[in-house]
Legacy VTK file of the C-alpha trace (Angstrom):
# vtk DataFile Version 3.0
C-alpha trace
ASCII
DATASET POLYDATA
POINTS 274 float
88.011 127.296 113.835
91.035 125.719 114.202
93.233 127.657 112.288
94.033 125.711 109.186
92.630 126.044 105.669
89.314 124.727 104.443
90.122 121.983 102.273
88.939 121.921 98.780
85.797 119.504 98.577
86.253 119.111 95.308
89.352 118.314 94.139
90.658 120.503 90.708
92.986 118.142 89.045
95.551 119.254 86.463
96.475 117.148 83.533
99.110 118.216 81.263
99.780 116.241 78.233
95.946 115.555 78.689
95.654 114.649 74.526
98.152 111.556 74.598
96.637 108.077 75.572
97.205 107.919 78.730
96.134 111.507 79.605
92.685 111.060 77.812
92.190 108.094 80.041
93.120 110.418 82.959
90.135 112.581 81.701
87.724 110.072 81.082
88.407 108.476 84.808
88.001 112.119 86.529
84.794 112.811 84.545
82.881 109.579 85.687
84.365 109.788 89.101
82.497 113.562 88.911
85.698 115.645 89.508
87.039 119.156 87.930
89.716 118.227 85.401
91.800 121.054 83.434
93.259 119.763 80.560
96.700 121.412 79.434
98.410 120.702 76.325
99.597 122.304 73.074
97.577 119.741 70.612
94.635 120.457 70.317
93.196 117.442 68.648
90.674 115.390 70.739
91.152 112.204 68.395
91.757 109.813 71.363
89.512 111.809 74.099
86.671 111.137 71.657
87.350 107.567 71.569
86.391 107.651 75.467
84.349 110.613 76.340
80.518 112.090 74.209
80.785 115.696 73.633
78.874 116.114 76.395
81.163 114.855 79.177
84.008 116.429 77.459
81.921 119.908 78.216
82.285 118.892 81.935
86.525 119.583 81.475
88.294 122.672 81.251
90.216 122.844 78.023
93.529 124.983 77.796
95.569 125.570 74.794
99.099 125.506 76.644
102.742 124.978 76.215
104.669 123.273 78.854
108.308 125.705 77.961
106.380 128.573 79.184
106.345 129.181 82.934
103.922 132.021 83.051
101.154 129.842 81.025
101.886 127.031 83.462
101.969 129.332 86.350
98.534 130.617 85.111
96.450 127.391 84.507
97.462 125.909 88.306
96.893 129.620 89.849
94.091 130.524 87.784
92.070 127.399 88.136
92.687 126.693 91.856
94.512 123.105 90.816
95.124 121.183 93.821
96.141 118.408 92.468
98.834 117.383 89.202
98.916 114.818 87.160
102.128 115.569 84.617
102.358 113.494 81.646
103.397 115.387 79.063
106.500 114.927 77.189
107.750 114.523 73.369
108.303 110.460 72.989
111.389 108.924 71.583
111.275 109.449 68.051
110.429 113.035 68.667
113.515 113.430 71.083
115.918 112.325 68.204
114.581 113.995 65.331
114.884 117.291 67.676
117.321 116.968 71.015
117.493 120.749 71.695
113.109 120.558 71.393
112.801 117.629 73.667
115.185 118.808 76.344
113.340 122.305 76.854
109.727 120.131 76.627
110.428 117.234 79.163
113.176 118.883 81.475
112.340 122.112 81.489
108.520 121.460 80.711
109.187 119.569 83.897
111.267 122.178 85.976
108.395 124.718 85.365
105.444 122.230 86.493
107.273 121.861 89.688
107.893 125.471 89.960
104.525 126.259 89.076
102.974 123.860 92.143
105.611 125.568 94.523
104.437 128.940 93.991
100.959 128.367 93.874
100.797 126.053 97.165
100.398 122.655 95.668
103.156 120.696 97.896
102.472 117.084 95.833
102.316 115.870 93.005
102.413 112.512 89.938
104.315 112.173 86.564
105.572 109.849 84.839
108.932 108.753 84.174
109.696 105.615 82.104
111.418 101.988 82.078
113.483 104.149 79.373
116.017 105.231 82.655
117.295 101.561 82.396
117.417 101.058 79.122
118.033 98.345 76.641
120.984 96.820 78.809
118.778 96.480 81.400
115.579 95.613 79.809
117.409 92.533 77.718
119.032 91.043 80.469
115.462 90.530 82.309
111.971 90.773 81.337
111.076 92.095 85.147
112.603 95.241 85.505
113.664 95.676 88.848
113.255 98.744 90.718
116.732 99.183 92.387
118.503 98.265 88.666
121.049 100.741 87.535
120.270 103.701 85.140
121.465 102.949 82.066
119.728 105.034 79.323
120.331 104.567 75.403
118.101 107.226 74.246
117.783 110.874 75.274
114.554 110.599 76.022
115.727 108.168 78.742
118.225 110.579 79.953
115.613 112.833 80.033
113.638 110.951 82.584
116.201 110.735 84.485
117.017 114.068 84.903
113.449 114.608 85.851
113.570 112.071 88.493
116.477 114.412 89.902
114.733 117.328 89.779
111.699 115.454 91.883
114.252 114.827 94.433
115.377 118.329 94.704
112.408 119.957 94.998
111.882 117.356 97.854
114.610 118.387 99.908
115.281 122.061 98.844
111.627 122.873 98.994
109.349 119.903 100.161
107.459 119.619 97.094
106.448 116.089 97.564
105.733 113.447 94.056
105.242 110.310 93.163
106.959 109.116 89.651
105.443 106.112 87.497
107.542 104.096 85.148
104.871 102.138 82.861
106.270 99.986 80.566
104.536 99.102 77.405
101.181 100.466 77.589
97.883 99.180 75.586
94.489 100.161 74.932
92.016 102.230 73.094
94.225 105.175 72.310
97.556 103.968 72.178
98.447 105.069 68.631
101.824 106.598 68.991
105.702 105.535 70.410
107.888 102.806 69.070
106.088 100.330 72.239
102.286 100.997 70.594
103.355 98.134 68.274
100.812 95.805 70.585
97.894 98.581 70.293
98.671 98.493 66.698
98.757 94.740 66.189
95.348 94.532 67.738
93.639 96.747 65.644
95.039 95.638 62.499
93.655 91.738 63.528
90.195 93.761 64.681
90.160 94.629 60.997
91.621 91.591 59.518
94.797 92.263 58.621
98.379 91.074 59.635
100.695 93.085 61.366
104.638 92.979 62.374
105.338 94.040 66.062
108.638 95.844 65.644
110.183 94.489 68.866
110.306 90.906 70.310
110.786 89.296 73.827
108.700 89.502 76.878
107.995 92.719 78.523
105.397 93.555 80.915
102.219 95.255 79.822
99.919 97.606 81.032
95.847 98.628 79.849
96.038 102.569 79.248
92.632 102.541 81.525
94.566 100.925 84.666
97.697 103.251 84.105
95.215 105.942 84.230
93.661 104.998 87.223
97.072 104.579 89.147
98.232 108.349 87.948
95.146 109.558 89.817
95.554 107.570 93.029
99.571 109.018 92.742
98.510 112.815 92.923
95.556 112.016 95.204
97.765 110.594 97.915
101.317 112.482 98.958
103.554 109.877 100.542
105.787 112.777 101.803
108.732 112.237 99.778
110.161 112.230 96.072
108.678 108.364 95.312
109.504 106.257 91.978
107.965 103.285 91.012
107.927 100.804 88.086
104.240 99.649 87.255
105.395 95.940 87.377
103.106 92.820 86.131
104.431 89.530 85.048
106.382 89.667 81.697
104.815 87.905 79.144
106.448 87.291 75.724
105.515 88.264 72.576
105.227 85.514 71.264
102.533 84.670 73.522
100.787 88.318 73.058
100.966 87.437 69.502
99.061 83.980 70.174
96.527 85.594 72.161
95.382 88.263 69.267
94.996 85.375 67.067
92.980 83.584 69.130
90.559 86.484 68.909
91.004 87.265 65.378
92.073 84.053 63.983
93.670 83.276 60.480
95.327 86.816 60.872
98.952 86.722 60.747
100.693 88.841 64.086
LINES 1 275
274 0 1 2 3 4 5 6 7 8 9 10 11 12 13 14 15 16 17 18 19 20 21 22 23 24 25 26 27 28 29 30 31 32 33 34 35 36 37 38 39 40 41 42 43 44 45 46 47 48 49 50 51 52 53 54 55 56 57 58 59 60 61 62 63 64 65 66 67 68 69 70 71 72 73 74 75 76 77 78 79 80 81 82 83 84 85 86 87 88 89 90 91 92 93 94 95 96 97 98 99 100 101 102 103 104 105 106 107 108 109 110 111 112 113 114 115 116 117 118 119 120 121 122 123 124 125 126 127 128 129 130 131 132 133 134 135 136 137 138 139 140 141 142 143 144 145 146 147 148 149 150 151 152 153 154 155 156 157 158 159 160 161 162 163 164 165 166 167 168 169 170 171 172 173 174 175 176 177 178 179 180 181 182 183 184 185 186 187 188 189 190 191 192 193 194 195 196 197 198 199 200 201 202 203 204 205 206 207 208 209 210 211 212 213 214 215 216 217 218 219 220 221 222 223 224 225 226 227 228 229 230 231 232 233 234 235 236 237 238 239 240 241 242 243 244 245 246 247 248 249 250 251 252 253 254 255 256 257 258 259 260 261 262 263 264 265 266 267 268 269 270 271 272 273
């Protein structure tokens, strides 16, 4: 004996926000890869999880009806359930954050403030959320399609400020309590599951040509893209491996128009209007 801990051989991840896209993705990754997953989130509709996942493999996660603006239920599901690891997702999108400022700021900066509470007082000293290309905002995001990582904040939406106040709360935690994480920013995310948000216009556009029908992408110029299932992927490496610090990074890719996304989907689908 050496003095230290047994480690977990099984790692118990925590998902919160587990019902969006790219939480179901998280689920369906952590089920074939044969690990616990505890899925936390207020909706309870499995819409997109059973896109991905048979009833059966969806019996292999722990489901929990929870909301994020309640410490003691947060508190609960990482205590109760021996998490060891965190994968935080959830948040109320743009739309969401306007129709309802006071709603949004308690869901995705306190929501936020009590995850990382949560992990302090139950041991867990790392762990992954995501933030957004939403800190920089439209100035920055129409003066290049790459969005660089040391650009300036410059958010036009409170859901954007938002972010960035979580991003300063990762920080503090960091050096006031050395809770370690490791922030994504994805950009425009596609795939099976994608339904919601002003940037599932892609998603959208895709389906409608799978079905033969045209369809109007509200937004135009290049931007980079990312497949739900690969953003997924990259959330799980995040909380599996503590870098020892308060990390942000943007996803990256090479921007590609949309004009040219546009082109592709009609090559697939052609004679449909995008």
């Amino acid at each position: 004996m050496n003095g230290r801990e047994p480690e977990n051989p099984r790692p118990v991840t925590l998902v919160t926000g587990a019902m969006g896209c790219i939480g179901a993705w998280v689920l369906y990754h952590l089920v074939r890869q044969g690990r616990r997953a505890v899925s936390f989130d207020l909706s309870q509709d499995r819409h997109r999880l059973n896109l991905l996942l048979t009833p059966e493999e969806q019996a292999e996660v722990e489901f929990l009806h929870g909301d994020l603006t309640d410490p003691a239920q947060v508190m609960a599901a990482i205590r109760d359930h021996q998490v060891n690891r965190i994968v935080h997702l959830a948040a109320l999108q743009v739309p969401f954050c306007r129709e309802n400022p006071v709603l949004g700021a308690r869901v995705n900066v306190v929501g936020t403030v009590n995850v990382f509470e949560a992990a302090r007082a139950c041991g867990v000293r790392h762990l992954a959320y995501a933030s957004s290309v939403a800190v920089y905002g439209p100035p920055v995001l129409e003066r290049r399609a790459e969005v660089m990582q040391e650009a300036p904040y410059e958010p036009a939406t409170l859901y954007g400020v938002y972010k960035v106040a979580n991003e300063s709360t990762a920080r503090v935690y960091w050096q006031e309590h050395g809770i370690g994480s490791t922030a994504l920013r994805p950009y425009t995310v596609y795939g099976l599951g994608r339904d919601q948000g002003f940037t599932s216009g892609p998603t959208k556009a895709m389906l409608a040509a799978a079905a033969g029908k045209g369809y109007h992408i509200p937004f135009n110029g290049p931007c980079q893209y990312h497949f739900a299932s690969d953003v997924a992927r990259q959330f799980i490496a995040a909380a599996d491996r503590p870098l020892g610090g308060a990390f942000v990074f943007n996803l990256g890719g090479e921007p590609v128009p949309s004009t040219r996304l546009a082109q592709v989907i009609g090559e697939f689908c052609p004679g449909v209007e995008i």
